[in-house]
N, CA and C atoms as an extended XYZ file, in Angstrom:
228
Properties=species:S:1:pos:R:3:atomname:S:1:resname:S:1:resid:I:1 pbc="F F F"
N       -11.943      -20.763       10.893 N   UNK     1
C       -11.351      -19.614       11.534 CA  UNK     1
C        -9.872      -19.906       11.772 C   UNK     1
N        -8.812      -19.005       11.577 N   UNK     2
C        -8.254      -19.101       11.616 CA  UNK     2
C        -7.394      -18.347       13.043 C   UNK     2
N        -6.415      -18.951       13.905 N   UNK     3
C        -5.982      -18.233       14.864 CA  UNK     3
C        -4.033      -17.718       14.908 C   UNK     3
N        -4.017      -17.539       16.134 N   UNK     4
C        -2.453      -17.258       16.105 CA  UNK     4
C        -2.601      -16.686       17.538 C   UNK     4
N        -1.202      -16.578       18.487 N   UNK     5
C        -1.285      -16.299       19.696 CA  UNK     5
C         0.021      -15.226       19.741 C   UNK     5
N        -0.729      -14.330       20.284 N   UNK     6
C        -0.324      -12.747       20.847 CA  UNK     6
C         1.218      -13.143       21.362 C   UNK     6
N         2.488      -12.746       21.756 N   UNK     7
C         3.405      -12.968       21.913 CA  UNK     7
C         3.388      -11.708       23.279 C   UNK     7
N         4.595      -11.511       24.389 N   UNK     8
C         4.670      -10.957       25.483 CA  UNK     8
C         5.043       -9.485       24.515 C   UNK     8
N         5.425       -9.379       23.312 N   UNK     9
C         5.656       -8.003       22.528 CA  UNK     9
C         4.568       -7.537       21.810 C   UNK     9
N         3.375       -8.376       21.754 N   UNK    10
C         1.917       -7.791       21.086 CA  UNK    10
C         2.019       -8.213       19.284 C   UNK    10
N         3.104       -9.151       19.764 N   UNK    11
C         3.145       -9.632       18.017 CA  UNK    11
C         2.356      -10.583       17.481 C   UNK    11
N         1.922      -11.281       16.497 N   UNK    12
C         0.959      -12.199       16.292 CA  UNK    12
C         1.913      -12.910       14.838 C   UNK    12
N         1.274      -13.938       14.626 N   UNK    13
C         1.942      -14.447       13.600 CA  UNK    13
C         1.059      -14.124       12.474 C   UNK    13
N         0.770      -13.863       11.290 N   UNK    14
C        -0.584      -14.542       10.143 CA  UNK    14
C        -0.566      -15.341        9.890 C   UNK    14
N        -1.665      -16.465       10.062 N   UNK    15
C        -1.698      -17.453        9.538 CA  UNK    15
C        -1.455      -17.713        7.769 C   UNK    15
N        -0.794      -18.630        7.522 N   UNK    16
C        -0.206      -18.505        6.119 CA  UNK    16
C        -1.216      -18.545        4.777 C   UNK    16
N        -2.284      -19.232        5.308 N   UNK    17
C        -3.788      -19.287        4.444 CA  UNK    17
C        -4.172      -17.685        4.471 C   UNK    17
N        -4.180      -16.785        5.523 N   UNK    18
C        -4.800      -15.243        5.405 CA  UNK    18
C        -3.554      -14.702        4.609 C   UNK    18
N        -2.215      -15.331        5.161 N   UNK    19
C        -1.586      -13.982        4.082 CA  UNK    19
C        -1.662      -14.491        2.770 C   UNK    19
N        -1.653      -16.049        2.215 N   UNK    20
C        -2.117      -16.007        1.114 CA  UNK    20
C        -2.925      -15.384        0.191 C   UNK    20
N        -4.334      -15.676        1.557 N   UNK    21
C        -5.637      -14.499        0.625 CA  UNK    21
C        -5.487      -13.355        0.101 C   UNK    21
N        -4.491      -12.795        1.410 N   UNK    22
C        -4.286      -11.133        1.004 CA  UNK    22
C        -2.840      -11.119        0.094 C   UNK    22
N        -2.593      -12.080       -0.722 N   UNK    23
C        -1.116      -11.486       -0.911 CA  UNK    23
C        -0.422      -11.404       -0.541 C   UNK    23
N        -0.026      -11.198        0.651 N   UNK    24
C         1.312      -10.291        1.914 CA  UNK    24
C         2.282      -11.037        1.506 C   UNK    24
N         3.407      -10.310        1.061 N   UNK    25
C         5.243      -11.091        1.096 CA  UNK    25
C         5.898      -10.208        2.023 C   UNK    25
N         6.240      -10.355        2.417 N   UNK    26
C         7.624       -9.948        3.520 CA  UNK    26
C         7.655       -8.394        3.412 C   UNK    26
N         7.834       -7.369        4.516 N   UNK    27
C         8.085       -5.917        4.219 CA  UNK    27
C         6.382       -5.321        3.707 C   UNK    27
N         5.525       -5.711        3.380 N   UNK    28
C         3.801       -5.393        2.911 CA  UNK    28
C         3.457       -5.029        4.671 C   UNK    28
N         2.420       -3.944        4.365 N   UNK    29
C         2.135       -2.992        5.465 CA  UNK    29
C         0.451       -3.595        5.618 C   UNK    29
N         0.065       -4.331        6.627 N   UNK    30
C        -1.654       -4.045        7.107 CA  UNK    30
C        -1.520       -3.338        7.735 C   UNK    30
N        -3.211       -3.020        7.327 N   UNK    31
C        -3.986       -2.138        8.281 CA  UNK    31
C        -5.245       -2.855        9.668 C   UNK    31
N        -5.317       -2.433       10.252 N   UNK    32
C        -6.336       -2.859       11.174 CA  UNK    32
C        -7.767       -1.722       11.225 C   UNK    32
N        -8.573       -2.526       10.952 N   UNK    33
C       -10.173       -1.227       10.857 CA  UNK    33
C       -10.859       -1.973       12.046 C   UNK    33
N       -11.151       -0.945       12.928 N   UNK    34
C       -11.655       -1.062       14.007 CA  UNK    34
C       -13.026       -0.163       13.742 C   UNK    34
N       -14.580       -1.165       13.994 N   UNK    35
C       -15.455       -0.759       13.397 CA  UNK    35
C       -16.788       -2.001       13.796 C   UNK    35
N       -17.565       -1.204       14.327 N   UNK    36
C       -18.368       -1.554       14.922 CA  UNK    36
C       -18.067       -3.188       16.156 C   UNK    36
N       -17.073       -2.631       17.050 N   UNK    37
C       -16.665       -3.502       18.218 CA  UNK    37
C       -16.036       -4.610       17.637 C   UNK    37
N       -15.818       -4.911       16.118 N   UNK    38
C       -14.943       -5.751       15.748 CA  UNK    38
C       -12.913       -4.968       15.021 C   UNK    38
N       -12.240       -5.981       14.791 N   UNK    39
C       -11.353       -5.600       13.921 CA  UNK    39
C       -10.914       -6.524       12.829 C   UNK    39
N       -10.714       -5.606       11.504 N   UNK    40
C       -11.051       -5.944        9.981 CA  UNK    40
C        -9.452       -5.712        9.840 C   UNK    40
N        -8.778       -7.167        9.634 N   UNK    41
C        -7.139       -6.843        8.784 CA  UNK    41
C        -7.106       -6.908        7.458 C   UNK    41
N        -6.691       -5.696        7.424 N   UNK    42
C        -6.858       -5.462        5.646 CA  UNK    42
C        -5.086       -5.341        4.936 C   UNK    42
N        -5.013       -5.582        3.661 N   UNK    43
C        -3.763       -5.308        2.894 CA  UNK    43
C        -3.708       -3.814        3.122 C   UNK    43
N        -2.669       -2.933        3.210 N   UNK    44
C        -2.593       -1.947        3.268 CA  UNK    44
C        -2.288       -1.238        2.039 C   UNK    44
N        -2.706       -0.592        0.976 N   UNK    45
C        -1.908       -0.011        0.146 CA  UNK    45
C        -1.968        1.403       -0.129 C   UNK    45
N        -0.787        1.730        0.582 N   UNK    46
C        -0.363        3.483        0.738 CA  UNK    46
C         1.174        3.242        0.176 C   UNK    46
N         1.287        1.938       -0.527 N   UNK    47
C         2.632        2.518       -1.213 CA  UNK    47
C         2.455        2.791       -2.533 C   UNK    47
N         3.620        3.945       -3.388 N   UNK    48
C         3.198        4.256       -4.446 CA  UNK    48
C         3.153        2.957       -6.133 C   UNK    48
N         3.424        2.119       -5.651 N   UNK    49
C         2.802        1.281       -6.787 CA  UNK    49
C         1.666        0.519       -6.984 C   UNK    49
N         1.166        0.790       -5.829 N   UNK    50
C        -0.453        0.614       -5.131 CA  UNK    50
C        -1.267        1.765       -5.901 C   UNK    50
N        -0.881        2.819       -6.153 N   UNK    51
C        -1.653        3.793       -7.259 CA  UNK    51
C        -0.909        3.992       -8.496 C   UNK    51
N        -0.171        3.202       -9.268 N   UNK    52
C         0.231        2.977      -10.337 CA  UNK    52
C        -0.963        2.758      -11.128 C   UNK    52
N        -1.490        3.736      -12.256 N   UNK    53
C        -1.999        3.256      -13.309 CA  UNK    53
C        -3.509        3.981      -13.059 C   UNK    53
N        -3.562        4.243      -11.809 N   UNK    54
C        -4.843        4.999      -11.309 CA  UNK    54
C        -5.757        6.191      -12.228 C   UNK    54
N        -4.938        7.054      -12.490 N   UNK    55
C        -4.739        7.933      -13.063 CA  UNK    55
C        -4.168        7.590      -14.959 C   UNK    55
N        -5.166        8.691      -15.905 N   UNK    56
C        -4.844        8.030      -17.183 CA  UNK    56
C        -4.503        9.254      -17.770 C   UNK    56
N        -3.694        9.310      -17.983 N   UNK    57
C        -3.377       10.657      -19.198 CA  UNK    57
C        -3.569       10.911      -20.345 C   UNK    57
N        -4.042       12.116      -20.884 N   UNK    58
C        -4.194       11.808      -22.561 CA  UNK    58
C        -3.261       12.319      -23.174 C   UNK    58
N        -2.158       12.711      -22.598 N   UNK    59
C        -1.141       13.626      -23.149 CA  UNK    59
C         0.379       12.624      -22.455 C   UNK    59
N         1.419       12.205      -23.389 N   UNK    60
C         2.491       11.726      -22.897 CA  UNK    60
C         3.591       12.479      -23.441 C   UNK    60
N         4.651       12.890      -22.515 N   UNK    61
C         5.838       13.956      -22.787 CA  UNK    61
C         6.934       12.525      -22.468 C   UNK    61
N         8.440       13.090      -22.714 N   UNK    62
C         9.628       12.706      -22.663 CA  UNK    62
C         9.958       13.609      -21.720 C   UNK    62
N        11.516       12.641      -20.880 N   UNK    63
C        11.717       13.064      -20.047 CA  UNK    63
C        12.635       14.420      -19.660 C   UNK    63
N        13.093       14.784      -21.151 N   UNK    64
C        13.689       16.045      -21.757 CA  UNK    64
C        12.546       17.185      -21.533 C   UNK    64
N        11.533       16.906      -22.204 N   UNK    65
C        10.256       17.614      -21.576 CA  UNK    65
C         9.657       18.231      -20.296 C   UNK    65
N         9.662       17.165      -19.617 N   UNK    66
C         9.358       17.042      -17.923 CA  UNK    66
C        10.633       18.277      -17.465 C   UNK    66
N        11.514       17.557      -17.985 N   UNK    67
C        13.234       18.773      -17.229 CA  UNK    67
C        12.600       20.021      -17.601 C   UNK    67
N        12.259       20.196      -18.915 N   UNK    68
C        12.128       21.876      -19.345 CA  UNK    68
C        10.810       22.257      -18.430 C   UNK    68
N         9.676       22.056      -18.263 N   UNK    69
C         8.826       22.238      -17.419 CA  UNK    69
C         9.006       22.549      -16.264 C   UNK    69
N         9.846       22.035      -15.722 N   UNK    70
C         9.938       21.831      -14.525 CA  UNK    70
C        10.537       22.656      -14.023 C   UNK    70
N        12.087       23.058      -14.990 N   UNK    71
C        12.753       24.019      -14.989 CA  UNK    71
C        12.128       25.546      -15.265 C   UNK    71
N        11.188       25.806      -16.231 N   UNK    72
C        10.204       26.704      -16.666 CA  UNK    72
C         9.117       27.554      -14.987 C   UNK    72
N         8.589       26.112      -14.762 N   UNK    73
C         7.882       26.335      -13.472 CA  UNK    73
C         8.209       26.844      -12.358 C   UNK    73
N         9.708       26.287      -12.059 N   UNK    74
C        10.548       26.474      -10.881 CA  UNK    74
C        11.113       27.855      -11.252 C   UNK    74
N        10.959       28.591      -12.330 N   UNK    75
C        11.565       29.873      -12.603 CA  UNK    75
C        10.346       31.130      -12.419 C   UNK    75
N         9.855       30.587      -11.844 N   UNK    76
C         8.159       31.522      -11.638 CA  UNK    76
C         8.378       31.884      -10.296 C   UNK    76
């Protein structure tokens, strides 16, 4: 088990073995899941390269393309 001690601002340190596990570098967002009288620190990923790749397309345009569309759409 690993610990760390609460600071007078409610800060905690991670121990460097958990942020290993999870990955975490500097500026990375956890979450805390509070769930069934315990709490679960999880990696957080709500940033958008966290859903990079998620999604598969079968159709790929250029970015000349995207402009005319967009421009097309926005004229509706």
């Amino acid at each position: 088990m690993q610990t760390s001690t609460l600071t007078a601002k409610g800060q905690v340190t991670i121990p460097a073995e958990v942020r290993r596990f999870l990955n975490l570098k500097p500026g990375d967002q956890i979450a805390f899941v509070l769930e069934d009288g315990r709490v679960t620190v999880v990696r957080s990923e709500d940033r958008i390269e966290a859903a990079f790749g998620i999604i598969k397309a079968d159709l790929s345009i250029g970015s000349d393309d995207m402009k005319r569309i967009v421009r097309e759409q926005a004229g509706r």
